[in-house]
C-alpha positions as CSV (number, residue, x, y, z in Angstrom):
1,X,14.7,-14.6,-7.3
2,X,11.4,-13.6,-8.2
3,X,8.0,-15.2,-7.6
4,X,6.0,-17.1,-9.8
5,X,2.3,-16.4,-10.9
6,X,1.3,-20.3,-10.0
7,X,2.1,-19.6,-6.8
8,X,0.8,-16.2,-5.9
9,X,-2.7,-17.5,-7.9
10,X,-2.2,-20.9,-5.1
11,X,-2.1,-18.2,-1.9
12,X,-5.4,-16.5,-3.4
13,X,-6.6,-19.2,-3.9
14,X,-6.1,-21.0,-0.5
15,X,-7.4,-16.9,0.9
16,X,-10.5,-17.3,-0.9
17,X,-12.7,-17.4,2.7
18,X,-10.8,-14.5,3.7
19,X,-12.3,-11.8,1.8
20,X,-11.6,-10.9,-2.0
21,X,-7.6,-11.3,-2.8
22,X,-5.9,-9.8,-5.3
23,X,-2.4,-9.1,-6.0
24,X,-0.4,-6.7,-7.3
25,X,3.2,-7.1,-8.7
26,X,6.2,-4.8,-7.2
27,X,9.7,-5.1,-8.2
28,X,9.4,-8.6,-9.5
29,X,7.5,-9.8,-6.0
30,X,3.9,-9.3,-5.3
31,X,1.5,-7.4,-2.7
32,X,-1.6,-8.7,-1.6
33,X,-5.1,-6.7,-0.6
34,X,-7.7,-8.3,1.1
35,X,-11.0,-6.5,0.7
36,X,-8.6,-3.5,-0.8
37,X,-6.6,-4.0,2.6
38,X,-2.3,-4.4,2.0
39,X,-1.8,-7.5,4.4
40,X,1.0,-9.3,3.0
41,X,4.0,-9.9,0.3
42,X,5.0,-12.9,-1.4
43,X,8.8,-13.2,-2.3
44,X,11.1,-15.7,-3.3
45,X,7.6,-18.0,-3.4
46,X,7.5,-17.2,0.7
47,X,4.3,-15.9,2.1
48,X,5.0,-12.8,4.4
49,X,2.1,-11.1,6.4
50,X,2.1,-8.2,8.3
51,X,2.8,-8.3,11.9
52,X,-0.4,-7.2,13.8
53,X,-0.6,-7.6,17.8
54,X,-3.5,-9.8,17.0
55,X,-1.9,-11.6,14.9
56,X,0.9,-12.6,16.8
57,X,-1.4,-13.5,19.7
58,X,-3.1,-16.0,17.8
59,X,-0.8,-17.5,16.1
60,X,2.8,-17.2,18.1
61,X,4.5,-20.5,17.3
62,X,4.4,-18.7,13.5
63,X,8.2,-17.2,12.9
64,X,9.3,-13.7,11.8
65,X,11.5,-12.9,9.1
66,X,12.1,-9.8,6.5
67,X,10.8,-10.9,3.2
68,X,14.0,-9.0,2.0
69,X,17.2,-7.3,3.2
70,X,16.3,-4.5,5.0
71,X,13.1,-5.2,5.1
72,X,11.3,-5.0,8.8
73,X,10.2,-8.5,9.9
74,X,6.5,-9.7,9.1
75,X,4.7,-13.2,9.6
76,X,6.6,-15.6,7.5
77,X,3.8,-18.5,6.7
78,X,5.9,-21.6,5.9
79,X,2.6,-23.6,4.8
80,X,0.6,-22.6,2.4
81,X,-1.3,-25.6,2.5
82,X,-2.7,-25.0,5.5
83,X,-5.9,-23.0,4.5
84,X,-7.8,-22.4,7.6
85,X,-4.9,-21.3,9.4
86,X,-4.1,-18.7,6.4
87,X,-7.8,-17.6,6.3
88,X,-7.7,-16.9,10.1
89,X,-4.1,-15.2,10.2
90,X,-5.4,-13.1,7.3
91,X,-8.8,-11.9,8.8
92,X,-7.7,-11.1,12.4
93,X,-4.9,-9.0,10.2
94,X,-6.7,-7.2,8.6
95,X,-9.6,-6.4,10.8
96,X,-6.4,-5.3,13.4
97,X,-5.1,-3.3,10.0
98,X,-8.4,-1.2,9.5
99,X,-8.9,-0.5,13.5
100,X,-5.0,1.3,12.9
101,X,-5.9,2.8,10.0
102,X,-9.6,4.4,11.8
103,X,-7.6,5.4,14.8
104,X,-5.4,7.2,12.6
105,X,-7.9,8.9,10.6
106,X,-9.6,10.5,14.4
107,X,-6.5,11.9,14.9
């Protein structure tokens, strides 16, 4: 089942503190950057960010699941509604995101 724009347009909407969100559709789900970053997917209307060390410090009562078969797990965000926690999640993600991606770059 595919996502709907009302709902993807809610989760960048709710990100707003985070940085600048835009999203990007792929095969009928969507993508979304923060600052240009890849952090997260939405499918099936399901939030799913990317698993970062930091992340899962944080916020460790939050559960894992693939966003799709055969998919490795990510950060699967139940509510939406709960903006500062998505605003946090997403920043200490993608600050952890751009550290692997410098690190990377050295190498």
């Amino acid at each position: 089942m595919a996502s709907h724009r009302d709902f993807v347009n809610f989760v960048a909407e709710q990100l707003r503190e985070a940085g600048v969100i835009r999203s990007r559709k792929m095969f009928g789900e969507y993508g979304l950057y923060c600052d240009d970053m890849f952090f997260a997917v939405i499918c099936d209307d399901q939030l799913f960010v990317k698993i970062t060390p930091q992340g899962e410090a944080a916020f460790p009562s939050l559960p894992k699941a693939p966003p799709y078969e055969g998919a490795k797990d990510y950060i699967w965000v139940e509510d939406v509604d709960d903006r500062d926690t998505l605003t946090a999640l997403t920043r200490l993600t993608c600050l952890a995101l751009r550290e692997q991606l410098l690190k990377k770059r050295r190498k």
